[in-house]
C-alpha atoms as a printed R data frame, in Angstrom:
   type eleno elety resid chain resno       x       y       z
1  ATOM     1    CA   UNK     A     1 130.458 -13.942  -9.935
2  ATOM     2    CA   UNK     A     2 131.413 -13.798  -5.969
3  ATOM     3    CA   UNK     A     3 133.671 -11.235  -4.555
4  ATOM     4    CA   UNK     A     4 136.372 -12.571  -2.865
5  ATOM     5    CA   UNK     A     5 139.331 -11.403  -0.712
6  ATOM     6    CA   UNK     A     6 142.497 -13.365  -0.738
7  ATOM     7    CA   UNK     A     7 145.439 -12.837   1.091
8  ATOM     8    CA   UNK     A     8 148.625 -14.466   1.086
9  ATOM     9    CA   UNK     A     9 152.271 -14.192   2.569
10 ATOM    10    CA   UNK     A    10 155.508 -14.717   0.732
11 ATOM    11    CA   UNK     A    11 158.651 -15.942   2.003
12 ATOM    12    CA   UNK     A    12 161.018 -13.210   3.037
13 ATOM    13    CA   UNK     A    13 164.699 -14.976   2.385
14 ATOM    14    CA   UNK     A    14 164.202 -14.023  -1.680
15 ATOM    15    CA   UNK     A    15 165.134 -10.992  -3.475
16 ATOM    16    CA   UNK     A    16 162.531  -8.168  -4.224
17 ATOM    17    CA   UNK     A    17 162.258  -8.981  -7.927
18 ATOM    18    CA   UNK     A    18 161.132 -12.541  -6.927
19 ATOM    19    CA   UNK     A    19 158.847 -11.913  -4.734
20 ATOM    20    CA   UNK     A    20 157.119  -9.391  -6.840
21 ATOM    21    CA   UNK     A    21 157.251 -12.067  -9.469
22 ATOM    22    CA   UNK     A    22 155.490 -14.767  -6.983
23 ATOM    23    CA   UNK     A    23 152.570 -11.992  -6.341
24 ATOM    24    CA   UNK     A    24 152.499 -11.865 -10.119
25 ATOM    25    CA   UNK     A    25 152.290 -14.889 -10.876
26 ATOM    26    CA   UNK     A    26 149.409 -15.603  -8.666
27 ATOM    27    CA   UNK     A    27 147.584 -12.947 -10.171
28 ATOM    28    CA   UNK     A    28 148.047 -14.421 -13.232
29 ATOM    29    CA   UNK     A    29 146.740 -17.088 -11.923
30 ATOM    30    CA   UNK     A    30 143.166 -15.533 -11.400
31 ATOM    31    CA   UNK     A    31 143.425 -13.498 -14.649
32 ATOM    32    CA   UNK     A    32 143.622 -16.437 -16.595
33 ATOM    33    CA   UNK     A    33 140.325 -18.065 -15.367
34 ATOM    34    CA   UNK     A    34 138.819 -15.049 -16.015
35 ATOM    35    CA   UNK     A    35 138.362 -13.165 -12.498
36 ATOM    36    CA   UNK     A    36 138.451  -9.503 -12.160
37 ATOM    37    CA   UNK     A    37 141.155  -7.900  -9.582
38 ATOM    38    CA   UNK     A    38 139.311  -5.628  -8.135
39 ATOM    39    CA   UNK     A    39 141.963  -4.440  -5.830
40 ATOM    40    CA   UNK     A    40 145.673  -5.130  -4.931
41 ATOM    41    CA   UNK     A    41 147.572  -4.104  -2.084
42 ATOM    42    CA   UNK     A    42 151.386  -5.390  -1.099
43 ATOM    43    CA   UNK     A    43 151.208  -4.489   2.376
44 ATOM    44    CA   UNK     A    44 154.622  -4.655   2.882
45 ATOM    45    CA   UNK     A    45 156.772  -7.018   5.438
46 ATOM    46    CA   UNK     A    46 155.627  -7.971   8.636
47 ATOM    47    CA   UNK     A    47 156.230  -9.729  11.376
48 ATOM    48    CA   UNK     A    48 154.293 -13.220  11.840
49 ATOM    49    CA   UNK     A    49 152.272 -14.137  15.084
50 ATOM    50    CA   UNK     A    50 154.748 -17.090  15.275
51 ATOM    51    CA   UNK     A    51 157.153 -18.749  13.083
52 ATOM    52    CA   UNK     A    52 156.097 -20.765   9.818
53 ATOM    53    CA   UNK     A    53 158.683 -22.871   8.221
54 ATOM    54    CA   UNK     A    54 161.629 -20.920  10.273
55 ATOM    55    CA   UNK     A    55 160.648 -17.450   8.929
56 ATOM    56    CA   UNK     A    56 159.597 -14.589  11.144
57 ATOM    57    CA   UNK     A    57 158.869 -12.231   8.959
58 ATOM    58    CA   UNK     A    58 156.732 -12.211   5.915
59 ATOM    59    CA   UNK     A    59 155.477 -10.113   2.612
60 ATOM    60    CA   UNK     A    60 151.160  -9.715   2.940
61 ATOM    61    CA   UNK     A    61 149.694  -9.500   0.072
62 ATOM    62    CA   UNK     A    62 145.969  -8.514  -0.029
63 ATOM    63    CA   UNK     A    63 143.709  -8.891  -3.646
64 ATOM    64    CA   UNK     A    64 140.287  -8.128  -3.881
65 ATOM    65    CA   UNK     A    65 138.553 -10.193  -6.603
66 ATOM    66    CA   UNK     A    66 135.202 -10.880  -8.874
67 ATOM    67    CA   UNK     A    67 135.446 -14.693  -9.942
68 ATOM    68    CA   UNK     A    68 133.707 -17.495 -10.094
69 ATOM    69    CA   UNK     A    69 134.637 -20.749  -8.174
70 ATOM    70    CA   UNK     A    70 136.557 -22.742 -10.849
71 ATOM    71    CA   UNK     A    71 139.219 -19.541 -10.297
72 ATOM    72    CA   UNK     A    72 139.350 -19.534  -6.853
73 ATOM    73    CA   UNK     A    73 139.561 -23.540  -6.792
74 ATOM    74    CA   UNK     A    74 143.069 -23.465  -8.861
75 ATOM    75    CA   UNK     A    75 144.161 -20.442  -7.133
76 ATOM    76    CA   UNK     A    76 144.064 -22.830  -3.604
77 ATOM    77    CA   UNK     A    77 145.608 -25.570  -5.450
78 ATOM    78    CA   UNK     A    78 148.375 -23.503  -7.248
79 ATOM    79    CA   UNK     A    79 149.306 -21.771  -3.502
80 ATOM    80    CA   UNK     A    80 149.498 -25.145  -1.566
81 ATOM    81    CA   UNK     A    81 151.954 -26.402  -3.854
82 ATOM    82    CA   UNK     A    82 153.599 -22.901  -4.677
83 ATOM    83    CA   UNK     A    83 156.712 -23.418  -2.490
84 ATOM    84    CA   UNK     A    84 157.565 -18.837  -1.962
85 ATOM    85    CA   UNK     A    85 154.112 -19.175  -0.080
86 ATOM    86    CA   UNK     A    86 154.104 -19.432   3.609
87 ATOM    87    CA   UNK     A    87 150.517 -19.172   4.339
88 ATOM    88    CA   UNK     A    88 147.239 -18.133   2.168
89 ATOM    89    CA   UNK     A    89 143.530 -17.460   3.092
90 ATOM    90    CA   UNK     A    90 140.742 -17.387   0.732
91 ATOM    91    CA   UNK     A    91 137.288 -15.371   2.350
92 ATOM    92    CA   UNK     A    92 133.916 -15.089   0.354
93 ATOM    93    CA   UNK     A    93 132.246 -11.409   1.076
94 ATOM    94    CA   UNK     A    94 128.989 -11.359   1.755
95 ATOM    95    CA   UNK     A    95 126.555  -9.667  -0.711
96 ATOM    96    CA   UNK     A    96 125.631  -7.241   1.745
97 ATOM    97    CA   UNK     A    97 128.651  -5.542   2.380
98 ATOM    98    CA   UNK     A    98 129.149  -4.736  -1.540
């Protein structure tokens, strides 16, 4: 397994049950292909660089995870078509800074 950090930004114009429940579920998503969150931190709303899809502002979310590819392959293709996600990056850690 690879260490991974993920971090994604949820749409702001929802309530705060939802968008808890979009972080959630996206979580979920790893769990169930059997990767380990290491860490999770909601960072809170904050203000984009520039505008994505007429929103300003956005809720970061930041996990830390242990999985293997096949996880991190339908956690890409479950973001791109989840439609509360503005924007998501996926970065492999390098073994050295473990």
């Amino acid at each position: 397994m690879r260490q991974y950090e993920i971090m994604f930004i949820v749409k702001p114009d929802m309530e705060e049950a939802e968008i808890k429940k979009t972080a959630d579920t996206m979580k979920k998503v790893l769990t169930d292909k059997k990767a380990k969150v290491v860490e999770e931190k909601a960072m809170g709303q904050k203000e984009l660089a520039y505008e994505i899809n007429k929103a300003k502002t956005g809720y970061y979310y930041l996990y830390v995870v242990n999985a293997k590819s096949n996880a991190i392959d339908e956690f890409d293709r479950v973001a791109k078509i989840n439609e509360n996600l503005l924007r998501h990056i996926i970065v492999k850690k390098d073994e050295e800074e473990k």
